[in-house]
SERO-4910 file (N, C-alpha, C, O; in steps of 0.05 Angstrom, whole numbers):
BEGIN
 pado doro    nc1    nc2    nc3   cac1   cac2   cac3    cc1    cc2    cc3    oc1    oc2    oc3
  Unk    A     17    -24      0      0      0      0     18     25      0     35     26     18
  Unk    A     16     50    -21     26     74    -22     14     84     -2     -6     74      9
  Unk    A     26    106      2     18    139     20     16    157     -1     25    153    -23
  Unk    A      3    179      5     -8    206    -16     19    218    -14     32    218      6
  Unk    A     28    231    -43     52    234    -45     46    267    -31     25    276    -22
  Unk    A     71    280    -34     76    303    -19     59    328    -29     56    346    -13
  Unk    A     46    329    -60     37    348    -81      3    343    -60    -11    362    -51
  Unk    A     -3    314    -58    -36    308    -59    -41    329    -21    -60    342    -13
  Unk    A    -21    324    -11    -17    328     15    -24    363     23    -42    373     36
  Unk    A     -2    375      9     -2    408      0    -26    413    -21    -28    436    -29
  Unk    A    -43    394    -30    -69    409    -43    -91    416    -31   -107    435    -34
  Unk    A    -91    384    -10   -113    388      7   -111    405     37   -130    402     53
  Unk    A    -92    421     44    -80    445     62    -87    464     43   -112    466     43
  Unk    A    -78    475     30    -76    495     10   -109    491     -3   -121    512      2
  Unk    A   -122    475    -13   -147    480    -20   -169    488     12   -185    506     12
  Unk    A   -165    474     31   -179    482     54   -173    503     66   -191    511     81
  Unk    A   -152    515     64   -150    534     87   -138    559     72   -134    580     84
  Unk    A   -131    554     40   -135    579     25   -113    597     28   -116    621     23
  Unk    A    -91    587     37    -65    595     46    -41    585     22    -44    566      6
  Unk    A    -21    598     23     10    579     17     11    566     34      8    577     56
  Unk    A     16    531     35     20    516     41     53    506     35     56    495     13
  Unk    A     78    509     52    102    495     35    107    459     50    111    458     75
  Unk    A    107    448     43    125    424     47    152    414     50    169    416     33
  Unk    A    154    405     66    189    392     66    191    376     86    172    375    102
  Unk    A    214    357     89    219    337     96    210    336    133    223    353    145
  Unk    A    198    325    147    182    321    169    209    297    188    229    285    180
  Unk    A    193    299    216    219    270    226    186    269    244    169    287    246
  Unk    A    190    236    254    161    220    259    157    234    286    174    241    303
  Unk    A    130    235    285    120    247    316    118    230    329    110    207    324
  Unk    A    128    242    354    123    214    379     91    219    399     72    235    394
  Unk    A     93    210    410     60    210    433     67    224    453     49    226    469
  Unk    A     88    237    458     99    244    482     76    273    482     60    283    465
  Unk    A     82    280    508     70    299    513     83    329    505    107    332    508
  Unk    A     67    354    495     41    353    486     38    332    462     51    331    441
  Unk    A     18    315    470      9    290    451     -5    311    423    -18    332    419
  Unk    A      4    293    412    -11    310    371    -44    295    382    -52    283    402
  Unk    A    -56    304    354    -87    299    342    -78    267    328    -55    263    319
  Unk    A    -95    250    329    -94    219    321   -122    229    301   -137    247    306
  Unk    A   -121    217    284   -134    200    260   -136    169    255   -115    158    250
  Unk    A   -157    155    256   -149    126    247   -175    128    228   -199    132    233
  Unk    A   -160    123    201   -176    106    174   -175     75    176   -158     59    184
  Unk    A   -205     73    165   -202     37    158   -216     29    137   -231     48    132
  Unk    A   -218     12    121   -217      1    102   -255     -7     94   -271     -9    112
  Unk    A   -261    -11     68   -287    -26     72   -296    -44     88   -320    -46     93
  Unk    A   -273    -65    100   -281    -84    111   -279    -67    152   -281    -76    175
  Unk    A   -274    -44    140   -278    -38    182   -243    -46    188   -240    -40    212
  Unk    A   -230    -50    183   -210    -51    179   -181    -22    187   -175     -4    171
  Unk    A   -167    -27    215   -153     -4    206   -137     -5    181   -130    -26    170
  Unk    A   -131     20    174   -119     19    148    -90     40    153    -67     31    154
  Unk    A    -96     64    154    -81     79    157    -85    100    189   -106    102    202
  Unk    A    -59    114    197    -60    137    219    -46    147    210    -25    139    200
  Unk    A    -59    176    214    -41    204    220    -43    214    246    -59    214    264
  Unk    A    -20    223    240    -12    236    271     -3    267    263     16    272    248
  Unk    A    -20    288    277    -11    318    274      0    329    301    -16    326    320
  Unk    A     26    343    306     37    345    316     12    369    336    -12    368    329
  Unk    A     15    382    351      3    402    364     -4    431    348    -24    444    343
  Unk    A     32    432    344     29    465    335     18    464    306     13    486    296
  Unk    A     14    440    291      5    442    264    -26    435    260    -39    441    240
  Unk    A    -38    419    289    -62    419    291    -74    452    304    -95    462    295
  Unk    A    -61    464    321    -66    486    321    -70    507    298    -91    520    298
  Unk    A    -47    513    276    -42    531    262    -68    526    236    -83    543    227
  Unk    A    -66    495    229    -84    490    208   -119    487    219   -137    486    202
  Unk    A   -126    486    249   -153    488    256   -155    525    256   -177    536    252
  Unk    A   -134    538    261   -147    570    268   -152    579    235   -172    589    224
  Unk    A   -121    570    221   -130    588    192   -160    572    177   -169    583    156
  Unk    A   -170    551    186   -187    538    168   -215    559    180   -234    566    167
  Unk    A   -209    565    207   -233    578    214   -227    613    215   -239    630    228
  Unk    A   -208    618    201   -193    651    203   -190    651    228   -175    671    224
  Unk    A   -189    648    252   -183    653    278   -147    662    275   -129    648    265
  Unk    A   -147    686    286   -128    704    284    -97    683    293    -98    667    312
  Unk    A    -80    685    283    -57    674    294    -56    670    326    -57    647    335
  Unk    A    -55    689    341    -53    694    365    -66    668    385    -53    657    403
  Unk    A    -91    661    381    -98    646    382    -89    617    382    -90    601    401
  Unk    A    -78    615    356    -61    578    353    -30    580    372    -18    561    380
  Unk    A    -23    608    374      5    607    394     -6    602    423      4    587    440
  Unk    A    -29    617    424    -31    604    454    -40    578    462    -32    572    484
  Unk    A    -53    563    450    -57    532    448    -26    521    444    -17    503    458
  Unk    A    -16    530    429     17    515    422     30    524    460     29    508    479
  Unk    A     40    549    459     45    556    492     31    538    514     44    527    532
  Unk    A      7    537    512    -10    517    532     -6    493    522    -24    482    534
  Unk    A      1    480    512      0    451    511    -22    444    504    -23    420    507
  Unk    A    -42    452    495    -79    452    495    -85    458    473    -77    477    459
  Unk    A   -104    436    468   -109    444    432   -145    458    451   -151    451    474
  Unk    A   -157    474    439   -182    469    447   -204    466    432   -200    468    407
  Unk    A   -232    459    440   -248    440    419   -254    451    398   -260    437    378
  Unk    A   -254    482    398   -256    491    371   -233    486    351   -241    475    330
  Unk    A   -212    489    353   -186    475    332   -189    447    328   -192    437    306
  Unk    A   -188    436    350   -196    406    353   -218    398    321   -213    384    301
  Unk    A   -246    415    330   -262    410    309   -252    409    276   -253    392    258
  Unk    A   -241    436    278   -229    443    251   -208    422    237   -205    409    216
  Unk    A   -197    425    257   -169    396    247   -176    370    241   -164    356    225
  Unk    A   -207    358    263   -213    342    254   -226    342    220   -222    323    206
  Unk    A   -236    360    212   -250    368    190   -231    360    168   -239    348    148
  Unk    A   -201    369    171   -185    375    160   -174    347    151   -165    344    128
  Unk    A   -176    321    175   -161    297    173   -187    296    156   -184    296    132
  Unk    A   -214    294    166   -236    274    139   -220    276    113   -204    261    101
  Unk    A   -231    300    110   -215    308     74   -196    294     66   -196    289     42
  Unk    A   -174    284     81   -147    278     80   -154    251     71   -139    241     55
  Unk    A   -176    236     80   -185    207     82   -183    199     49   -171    179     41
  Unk    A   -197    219     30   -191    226      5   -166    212    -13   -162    191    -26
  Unk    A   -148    242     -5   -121    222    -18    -98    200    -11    -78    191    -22
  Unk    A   -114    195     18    -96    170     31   -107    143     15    -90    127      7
  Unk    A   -135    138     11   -146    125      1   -138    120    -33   -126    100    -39
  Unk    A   -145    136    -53   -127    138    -73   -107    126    -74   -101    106    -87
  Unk    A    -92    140    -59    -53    124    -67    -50    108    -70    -39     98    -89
  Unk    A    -66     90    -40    -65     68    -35    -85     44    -48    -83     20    -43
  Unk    A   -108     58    -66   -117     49    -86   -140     27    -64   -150      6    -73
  Unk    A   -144     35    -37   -168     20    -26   -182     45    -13   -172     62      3
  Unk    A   -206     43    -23   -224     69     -7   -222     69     26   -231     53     43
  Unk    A   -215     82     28   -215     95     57   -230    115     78   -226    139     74
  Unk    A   -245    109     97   -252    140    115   -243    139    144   -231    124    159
  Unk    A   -254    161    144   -236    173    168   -262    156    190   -287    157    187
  Unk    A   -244    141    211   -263    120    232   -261    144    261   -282    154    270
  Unk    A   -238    149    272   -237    155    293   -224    186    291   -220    194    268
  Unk    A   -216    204    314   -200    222    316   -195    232    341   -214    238    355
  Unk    A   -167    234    350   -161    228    382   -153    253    383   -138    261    365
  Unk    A   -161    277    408   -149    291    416   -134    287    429   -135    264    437
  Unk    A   -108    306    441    -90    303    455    -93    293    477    -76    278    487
  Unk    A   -121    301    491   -122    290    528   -139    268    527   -147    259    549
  Unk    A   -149    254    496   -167    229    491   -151    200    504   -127    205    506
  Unk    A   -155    184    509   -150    157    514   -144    144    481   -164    133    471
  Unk    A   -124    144    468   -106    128    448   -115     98    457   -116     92    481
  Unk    A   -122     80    437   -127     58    434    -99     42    433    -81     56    423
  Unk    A    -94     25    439    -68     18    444    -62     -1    402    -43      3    387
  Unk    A    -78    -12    398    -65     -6    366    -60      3    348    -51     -7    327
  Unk    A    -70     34    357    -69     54    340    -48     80    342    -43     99    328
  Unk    A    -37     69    373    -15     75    393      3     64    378     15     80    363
  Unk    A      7     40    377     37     25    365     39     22    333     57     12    320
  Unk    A      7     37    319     11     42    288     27     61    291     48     61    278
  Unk    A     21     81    308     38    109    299     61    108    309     76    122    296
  Unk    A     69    100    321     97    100    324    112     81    306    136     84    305
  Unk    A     97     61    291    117     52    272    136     62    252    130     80    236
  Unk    A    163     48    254    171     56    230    178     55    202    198     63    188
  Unk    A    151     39    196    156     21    162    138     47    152    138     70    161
  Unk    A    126     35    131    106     53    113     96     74    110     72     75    103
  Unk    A    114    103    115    104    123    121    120    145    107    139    143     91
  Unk    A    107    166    118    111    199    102    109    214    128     90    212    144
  Unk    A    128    229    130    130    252    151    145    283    141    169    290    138
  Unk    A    121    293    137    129    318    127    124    348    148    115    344    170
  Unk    A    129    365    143    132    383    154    117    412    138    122    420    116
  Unk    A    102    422    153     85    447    134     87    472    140     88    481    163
  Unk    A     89    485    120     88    518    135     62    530    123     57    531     99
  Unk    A     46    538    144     24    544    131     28    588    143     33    601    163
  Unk    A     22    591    110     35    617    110     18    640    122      0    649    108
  Unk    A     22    652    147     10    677    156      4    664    183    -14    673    197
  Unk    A     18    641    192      8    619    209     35    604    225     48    614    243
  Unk    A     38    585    216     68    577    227     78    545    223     87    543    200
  Unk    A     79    523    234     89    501    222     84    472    237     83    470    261
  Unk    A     82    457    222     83    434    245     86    413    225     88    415    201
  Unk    A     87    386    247     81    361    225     68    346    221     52    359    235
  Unk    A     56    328    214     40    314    193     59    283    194     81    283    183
  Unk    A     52    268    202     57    242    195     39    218    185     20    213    200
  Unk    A     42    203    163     14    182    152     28    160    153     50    159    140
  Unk    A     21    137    169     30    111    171      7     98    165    -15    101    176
  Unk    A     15     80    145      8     55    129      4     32    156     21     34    174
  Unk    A    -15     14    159    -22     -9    175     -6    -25    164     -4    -21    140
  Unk    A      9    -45    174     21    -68    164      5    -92    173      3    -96    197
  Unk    A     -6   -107    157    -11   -131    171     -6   -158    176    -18   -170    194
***
């Protein structure tokens, strides 16, 4: 199974949130605290398939610009350690869409099943998807008028 290459990644940022979007090379997010936003896709059959993992400051930056909420705003959630439920919402919005070209790549339809906030209870195999280190893409975004974070998509091995 592929991952959405780096172009499909920067379309669907850049088409949602109506910004320059840049890309470049990402290093894998860990769970550590402040814990990122979780995503788990699964497959027709119910199936996990894929997780993303968004770092804090990029679930912050990409939930305020999707809703215009002024910069100021996503720094202080980044400063606090605290995403809050309004970003939360947005970012989740942001992984659905994403469900899109993860599915594509990988040429098996996909949707978005779950989405873990930072202070949520992580399922423990969706815990040790993301931290794997086979099948994945970790990139890094600057979302412009905003600021940066990362983005990691790991492939399920089974």
């Amino acid at each position: 199974m592929s991952l959405p290459d780096r172009k499909l990644i920067k379309d669907v940022f850049e088409g949602l949130l109506g910004r320059d979007v840049t890309v470049s090379d990402g290093s894998p997010i860990t769970l550590d605290p402040p814990r990122p936003v979780v995503a788990a896709y699964v497959d027709p059959q119910h199936n996990l398939a894929t997780v993303a993992v968004m770092d804090l400051p990029l679930a912050a930056y990409a939930g305020a610009a999707l809703a215009l909420i002024p910069r100021g705003g996503a720094d202080a959630a980044v400063e606090d350690g605290f995403l809050p439920d309004n970003l939360f919402e947005n970012v989740s919005e942001i992984l659905n869409v994403l469900a899109a070209p993860i599915g594509d790549s990988g040429g098996v339809h996909q949707r978005l099943s779950a989405t873990f906030a930072p202070q949520d209870p992580l399922p423990p195999q969706i815990a040790a998807c993301a931290a794997t280190p086979g099948v994945r893409e970790d990139v890094t975004l600057e979302i412009a008028g905003y600021g940066s974070g990362t983005l990691s998509v790991v492939t399920v091995v089974a």
